[in-house]
N, C-alpha and C positions, 0 to 999 in steps of 0.2 A: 456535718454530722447530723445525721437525724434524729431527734426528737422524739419522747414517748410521755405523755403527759395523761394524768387521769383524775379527771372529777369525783366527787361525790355530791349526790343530787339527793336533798330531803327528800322534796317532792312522794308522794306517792303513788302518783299516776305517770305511767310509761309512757301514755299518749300527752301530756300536760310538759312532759319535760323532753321528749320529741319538737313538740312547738317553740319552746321558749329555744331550742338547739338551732333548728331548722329558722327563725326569727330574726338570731341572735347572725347566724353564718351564713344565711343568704341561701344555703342549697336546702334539695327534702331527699329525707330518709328512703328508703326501702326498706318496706318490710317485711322480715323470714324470720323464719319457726324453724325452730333445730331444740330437739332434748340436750343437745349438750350444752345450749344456752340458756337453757330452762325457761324455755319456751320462745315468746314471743319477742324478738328484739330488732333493731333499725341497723341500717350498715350506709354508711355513705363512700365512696372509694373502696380500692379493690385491696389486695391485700400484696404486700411487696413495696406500694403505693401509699401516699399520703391518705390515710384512710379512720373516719369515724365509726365508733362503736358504742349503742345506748343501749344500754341490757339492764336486766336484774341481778341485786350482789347475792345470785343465790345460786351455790353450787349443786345441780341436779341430781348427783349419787347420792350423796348426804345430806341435801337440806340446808348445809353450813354457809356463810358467807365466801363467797371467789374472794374477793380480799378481807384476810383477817385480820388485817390493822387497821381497816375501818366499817366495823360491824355494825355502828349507828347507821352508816348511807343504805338505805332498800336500793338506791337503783346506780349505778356509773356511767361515768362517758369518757371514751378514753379516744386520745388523738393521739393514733400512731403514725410512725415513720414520717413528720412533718421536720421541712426543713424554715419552718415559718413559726415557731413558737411564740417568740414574744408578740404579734400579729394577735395571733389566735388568742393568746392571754389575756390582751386587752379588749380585743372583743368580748372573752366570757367575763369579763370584768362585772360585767351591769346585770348579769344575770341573775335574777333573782335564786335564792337553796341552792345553788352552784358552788361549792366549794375546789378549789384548786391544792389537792391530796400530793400528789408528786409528779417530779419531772425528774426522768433519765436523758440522759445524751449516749447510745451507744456507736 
């Protein structure tokens, strides 16, 4: 069953918490600009696929946080559809402002 796990990252730099992602997991980002991500963010793997996501927690219409139960994180990183969770957990283990927010199994 695949896995959906999401970070919060203190960090304030989107390129500083890119590195520490990209360091930590061995692959590099791509970077795309889309308004509906509010602006600029990274994507590793494709979508249907085990796939990374490092954005900002700010929703573009409103200005408000994309996750409102965790309003202190400026930025996320979310690992979807992985069928490798505990792997990936231990690796963001050592990461520095990394926090591990929640994990679905749908």
């Amino acid at each position: 069953m695949p896995s959906f796990i999401l970070y919060g990252i203190r960090k304030y730099s989107l390129s500083e918490a890119k590195t520490s992602v990209e360091s930590a997991l061995g692959f590099f980002f791509s970077e795309r600009d889309s308004f509906y991500q509010a602006g600029v963010y990274y994507v590793f793997g494709e979508g249907g696929e085990e796939q990374f996501v490092l954005k900002r927690n700010m929703d573009p219409f409103d200005g408000d946080p994309v996750e409102q139960d965790f309003v202190s994180y400026p930025l996320l990183f979310y690992i979807n559809s992985t069928e490798r969770p505990s792997e990936l957990i231990a690796l963001m283990a050592n990461v520095a402002d990394f926090e591990l927010l929640r994990q679905e199994v749908f």
